[in-house]
C-alpha positions in Angstrom: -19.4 33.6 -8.4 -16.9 31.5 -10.1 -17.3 30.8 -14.0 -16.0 28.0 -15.6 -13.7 28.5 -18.5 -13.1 25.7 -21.3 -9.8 25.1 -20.4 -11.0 24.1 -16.9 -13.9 22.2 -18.3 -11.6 20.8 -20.3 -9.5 19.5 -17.9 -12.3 18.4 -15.8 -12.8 16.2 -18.6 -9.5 14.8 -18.9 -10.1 14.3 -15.0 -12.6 11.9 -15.8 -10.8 10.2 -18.3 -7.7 9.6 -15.9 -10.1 8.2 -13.3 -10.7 5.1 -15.9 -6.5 4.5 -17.8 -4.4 6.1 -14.1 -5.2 3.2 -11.9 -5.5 0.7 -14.8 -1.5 0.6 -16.3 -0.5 1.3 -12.2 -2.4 -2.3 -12.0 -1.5 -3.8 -15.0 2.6 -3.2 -14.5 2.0 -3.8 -11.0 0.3 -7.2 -11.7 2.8 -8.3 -14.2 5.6 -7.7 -11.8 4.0 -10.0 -8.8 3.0 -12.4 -11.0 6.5 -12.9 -12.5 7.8 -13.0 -8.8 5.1 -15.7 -8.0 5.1 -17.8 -10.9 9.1 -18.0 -10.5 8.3 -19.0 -6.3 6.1 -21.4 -7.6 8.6 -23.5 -9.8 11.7 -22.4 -8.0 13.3 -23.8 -5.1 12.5 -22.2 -1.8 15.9 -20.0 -0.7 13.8 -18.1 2.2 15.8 -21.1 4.5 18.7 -18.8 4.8 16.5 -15.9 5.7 14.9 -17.5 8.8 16.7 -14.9 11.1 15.9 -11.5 8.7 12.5 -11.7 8.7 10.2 -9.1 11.4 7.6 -10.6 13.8 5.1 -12.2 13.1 6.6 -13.3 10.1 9.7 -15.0 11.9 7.6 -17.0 14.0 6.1 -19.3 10.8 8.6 -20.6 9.2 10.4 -20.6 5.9 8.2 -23.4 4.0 5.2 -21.6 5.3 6.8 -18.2 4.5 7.4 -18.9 1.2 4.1 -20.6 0.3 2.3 -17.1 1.8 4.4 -15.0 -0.7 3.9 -17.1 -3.6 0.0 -17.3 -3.7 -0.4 -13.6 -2.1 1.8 -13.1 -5.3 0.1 -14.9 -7.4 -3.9 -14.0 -6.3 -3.2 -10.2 -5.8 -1.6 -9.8 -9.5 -4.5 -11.7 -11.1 -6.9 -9.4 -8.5 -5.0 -6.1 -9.5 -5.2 -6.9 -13.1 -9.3 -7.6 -12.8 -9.5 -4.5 -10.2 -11.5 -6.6 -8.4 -11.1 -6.0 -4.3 -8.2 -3.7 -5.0 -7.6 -2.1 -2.0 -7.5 -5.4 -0.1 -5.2 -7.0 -2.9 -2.9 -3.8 -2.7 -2.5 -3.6 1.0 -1.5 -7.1 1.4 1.0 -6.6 -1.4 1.9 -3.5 0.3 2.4 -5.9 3.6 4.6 -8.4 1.5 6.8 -5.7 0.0 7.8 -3.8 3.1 8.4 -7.7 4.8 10.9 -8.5 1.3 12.2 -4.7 1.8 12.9 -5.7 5.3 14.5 -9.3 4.7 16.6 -8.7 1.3 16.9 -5.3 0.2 17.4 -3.2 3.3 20.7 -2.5 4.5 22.1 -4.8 7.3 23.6 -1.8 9.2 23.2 2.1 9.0 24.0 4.6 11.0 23.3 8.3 8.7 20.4 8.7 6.3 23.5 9.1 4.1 24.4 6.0 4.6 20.2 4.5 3.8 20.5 6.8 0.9 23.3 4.7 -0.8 20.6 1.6 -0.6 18.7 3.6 -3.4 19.9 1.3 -6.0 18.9 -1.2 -8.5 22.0 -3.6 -7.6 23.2 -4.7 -3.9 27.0 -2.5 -3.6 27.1 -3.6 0.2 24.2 -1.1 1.0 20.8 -2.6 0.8 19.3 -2.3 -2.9 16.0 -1.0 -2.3 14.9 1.2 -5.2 12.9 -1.0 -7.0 10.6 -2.4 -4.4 10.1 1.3 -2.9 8.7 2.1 -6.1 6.4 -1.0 -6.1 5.3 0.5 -2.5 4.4 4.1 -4.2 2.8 2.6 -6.8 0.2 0.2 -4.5 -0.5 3.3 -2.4 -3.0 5.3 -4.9 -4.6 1.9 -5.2 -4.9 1.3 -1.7 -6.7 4.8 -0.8 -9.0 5.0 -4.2 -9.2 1.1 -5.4 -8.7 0.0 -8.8 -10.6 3.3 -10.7 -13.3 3.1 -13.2 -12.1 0.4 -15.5 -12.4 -2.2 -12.7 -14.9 -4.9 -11.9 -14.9 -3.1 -8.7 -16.3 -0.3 -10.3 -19.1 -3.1 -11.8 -20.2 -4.5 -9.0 -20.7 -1.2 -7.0 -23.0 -0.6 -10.2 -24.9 -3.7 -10.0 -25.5 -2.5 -6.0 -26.4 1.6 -6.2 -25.2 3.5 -3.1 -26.4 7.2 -2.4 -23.3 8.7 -4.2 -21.3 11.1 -1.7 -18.1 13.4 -2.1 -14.7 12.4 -0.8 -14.2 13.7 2.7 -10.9 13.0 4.3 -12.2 13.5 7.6 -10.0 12.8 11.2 -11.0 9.3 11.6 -9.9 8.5 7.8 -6.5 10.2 8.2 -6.1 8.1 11.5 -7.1 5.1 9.7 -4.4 5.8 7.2 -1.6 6.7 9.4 -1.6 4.0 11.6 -1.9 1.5 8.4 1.0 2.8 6.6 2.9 3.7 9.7 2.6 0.3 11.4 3.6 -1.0 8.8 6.9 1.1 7.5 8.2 1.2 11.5 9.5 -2.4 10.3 11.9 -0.3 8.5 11.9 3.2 9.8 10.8 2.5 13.6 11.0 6.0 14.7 9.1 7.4 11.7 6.6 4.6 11.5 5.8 4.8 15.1 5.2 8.5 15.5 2.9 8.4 12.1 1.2 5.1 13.5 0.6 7.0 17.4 -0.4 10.0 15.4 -3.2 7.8 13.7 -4.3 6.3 17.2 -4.8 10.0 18.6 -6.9 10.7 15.5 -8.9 8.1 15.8 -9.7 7.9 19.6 -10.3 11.8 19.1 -12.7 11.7 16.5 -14.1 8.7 18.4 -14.6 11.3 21.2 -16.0 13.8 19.1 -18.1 11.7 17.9 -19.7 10.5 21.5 -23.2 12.0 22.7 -22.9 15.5 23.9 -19.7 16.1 23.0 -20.8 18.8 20.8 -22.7 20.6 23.7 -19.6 19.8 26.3 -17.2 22.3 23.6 -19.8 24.4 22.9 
């Protein structure tokens, strides 16, 4: 039998009180940063012309006056969503979506042969070697608020108040680590194709087996 001591209640407290401020300044710095890139889109002239040929499919396929209107309002909408926490985990993933794209069109390096050689494109300025840094960090920062939404100060957190669900623990079951891997993995093979793939195949095989698991008389077929 396990007995709680008051450091761990204590800390179970402070738990509680970094489910309502963590997710909050993640969206609040996050928001201000998209905005800023949005709001300057919006009154700046359109430069994604001399990208036309750096940007991954489907993206390449619309165009760079539709391209840039897409970034600017996805910009513009998520921030202001992030900032309200209101449908945060859709607002985050598409931001996720628009950062890998600019990751993939400006700030990754043109050619690279070593993980040496990626390495260099860590950077805040653009040596020759991609300058990636800072939108990677935007990407680790969206992630927490893609997998457990906008936290308790949130109108997220509102609404699911106004409409009650039967309250049930976190499980991160085979179907939701498929779900995750093929997300995030589809997506980053734009940049890293061999790691993305294998984590996005990986998420396929966990889904169709929990799909099979989860099929009549399976149960009694591995018993």
């Amino acid at each position: 039998m396990t007995t709680a001591t008051p450091t761990s209640g204590l800390l179970s407290r402070v738990d509680g009180v970094g489910q309502w401020l963590s997710p909050l300044g993640l969206r609040v710095l996050l928001a201000w940063e998209f905005f800023e890139a949005g709001r300057e889109k919006l009154q700046g002239d359109n430069w994604f012309g001399d990208l036309a040929e750096k940007f991954p499919l489907p993206f390449s396929l619309l165009g760079a006056n539709i391209n840039w209107t897409l970034a600017t309002w996805f910009e513009l909408i998520g921030s202001v969503a992030l900032l309200l926490g209101i449908g945060t985990r859709y607002a985050a993933a598409t931001l996720w979506v628009l950062t890998v794209v600019a990751i993939y069109a400006v700030h990754w390096p043109s050619d690279w042969s070593s993980l040496s050689e990626l390495w260099q494109g860590y950077a805040i300025s653009n040596d020759g070697h991609g300058n990636y840094k800072l939108p990677l960090i935007y990407l680790v920062m969206l992630l927490p608020l893609m997998l457990n939404g906008g936290g308790r100060f949130s109108l997220d957190r509102v609404i699911t108040a106004l409409r009650p669900v039967p309250a049930t623990a976190p499980v991160a079951d085979t179907s939701a680590w498929g779900l995750v891997l093929f997300a995030v993995g589809a997506t980053v093979a734009m940049l890293l194709p061999w790691f993305g793939g294998v984590a996005a195949l990986a998420g396929i095989g966990l889904l169709v087996w929990s799909r099979l698991r989860s099929q009549p008389g399976a149960r009694y077929a591995a018993a």
